[in-house]
C-alpha positions as CSV (number, residue, x, y, z in Angstrom):
1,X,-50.9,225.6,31.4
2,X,-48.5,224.5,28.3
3,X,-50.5,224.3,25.3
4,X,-47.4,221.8,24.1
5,X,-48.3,218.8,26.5
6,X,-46.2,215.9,25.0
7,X,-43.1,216.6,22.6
8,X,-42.1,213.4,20.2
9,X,-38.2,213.1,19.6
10,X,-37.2,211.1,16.7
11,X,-33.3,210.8,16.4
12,X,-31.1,208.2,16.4
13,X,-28.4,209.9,18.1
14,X,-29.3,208.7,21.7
15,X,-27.0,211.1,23.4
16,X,-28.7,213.5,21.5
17,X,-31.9,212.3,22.2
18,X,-31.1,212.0,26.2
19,X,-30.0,215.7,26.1
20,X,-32.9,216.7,24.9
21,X,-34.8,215.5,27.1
22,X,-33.0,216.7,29.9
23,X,-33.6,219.8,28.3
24,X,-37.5,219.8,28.2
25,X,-37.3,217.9,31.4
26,X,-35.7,220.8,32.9
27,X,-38.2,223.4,31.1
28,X,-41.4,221.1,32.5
29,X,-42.1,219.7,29.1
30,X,-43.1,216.1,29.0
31,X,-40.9,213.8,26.6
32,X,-41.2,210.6,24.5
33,X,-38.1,209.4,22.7
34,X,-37.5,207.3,19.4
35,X,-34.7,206.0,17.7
36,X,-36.3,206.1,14.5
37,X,-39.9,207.1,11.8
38,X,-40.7,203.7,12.1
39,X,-40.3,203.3,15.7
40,X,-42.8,206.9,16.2
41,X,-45.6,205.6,13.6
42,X,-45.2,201.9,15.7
43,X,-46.3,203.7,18.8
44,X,-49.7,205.0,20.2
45,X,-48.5,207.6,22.4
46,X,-46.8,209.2,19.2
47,X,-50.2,210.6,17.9
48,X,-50.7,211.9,21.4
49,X,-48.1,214.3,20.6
50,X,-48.4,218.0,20.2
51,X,-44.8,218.9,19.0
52,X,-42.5,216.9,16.9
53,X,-38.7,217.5,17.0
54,X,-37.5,215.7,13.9
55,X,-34.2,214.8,12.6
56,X,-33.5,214.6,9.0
57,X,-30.9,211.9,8.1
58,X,-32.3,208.8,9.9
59,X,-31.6,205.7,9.1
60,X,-34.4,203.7,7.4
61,X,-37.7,205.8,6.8
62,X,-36.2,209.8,6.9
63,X,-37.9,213.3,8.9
64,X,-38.6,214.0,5.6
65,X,-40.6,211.1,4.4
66,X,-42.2,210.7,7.9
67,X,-43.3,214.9,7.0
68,X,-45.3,213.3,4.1
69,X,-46.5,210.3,5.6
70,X,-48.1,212.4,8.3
71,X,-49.1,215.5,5.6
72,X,-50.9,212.5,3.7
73,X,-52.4,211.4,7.1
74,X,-53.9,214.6,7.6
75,X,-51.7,215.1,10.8
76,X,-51.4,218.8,11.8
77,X,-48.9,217.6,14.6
78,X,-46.2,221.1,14.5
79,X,-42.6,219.5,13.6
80,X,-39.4,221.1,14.1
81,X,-36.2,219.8,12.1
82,X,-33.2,219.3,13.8
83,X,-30.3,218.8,11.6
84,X,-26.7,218.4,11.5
85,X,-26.8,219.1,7.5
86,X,-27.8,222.3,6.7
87,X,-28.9,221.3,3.5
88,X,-30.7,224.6,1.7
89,X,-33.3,222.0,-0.8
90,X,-34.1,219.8,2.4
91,X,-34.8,223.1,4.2
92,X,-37.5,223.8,1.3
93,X,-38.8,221.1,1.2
94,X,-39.7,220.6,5.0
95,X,-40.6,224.4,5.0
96,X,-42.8,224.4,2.5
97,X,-44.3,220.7,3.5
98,X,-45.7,222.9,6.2
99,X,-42.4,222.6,9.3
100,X,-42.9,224.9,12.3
101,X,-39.2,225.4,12.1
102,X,-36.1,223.8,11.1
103,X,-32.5,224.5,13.2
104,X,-29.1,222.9,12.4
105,X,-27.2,220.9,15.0
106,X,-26.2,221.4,17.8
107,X,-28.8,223.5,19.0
108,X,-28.6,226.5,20.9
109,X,-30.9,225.3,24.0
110,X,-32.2,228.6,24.5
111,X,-33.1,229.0,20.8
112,X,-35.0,226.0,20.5
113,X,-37.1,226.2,24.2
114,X,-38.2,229.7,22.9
115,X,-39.5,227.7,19.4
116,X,-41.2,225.3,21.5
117,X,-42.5,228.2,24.0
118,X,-43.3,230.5,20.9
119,X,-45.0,227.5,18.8
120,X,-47.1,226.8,22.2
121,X,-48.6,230.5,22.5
122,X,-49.4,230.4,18.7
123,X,-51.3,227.2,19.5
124,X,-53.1,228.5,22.4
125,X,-55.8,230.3,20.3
């Protein structure tokens, strides 16, 4: 059984966000999709959520700030950045704010399903 049930996707990039999903589609990996922080904190199903992949530069509320917000909730929720910026202080920052992983657009697909597969045997104990 996956120990990551339900991955969140926040980005506003819905191209991006469609080939994602694909993606974990395609690796069995259920999939919710926002277009924005404030979109995700508007919706139940996003605290159902095991993994977070997180985009930095959002419009509105950023990955960052939503980090915090859910650090302050006490929301142990794993998140992985995805970024087109590879911005060395926002690395930091999301690092030491407790990120499971942060990887500059675009992706490498196989890179990030072994993150997600990695992250979900490290949460199986």
């Amino acid at each position: 059984m996956n120990a990551l049930q339900l991955i969140a996707l926040v980005d506003d990039d819905e191209a991006f966000r469609e080939a994602l999903r694909d993606l974990l589609d395609s690796a069995g990996i259920e999939s919710i999709a926002f277009e924005s922080c404030e979109k995700f904190l508007g919706d139940p199903r996003a605290l159902k959520a095991t993994c977070i992949l997180l985009d930095i530069n959002l419009p509105g509320m950023t990955g960052l700030e939503l980090q915090r917000v859910l650090n302050w909730a006490s929301i142990t929720t794993p998140i992985i950045f995805l970024t087109s910026v590879d911005d060395a202080h926002a690395r930091e920052r999301a690092m030491t704010s407790g990120a499971a992983g942060f990887l500059t657009k675009p992706v490498d697909s196989t890179h990030l399903l072994s993150c997600i597969h990695a992250l979900a045997n490290s949460r199986k104990h």
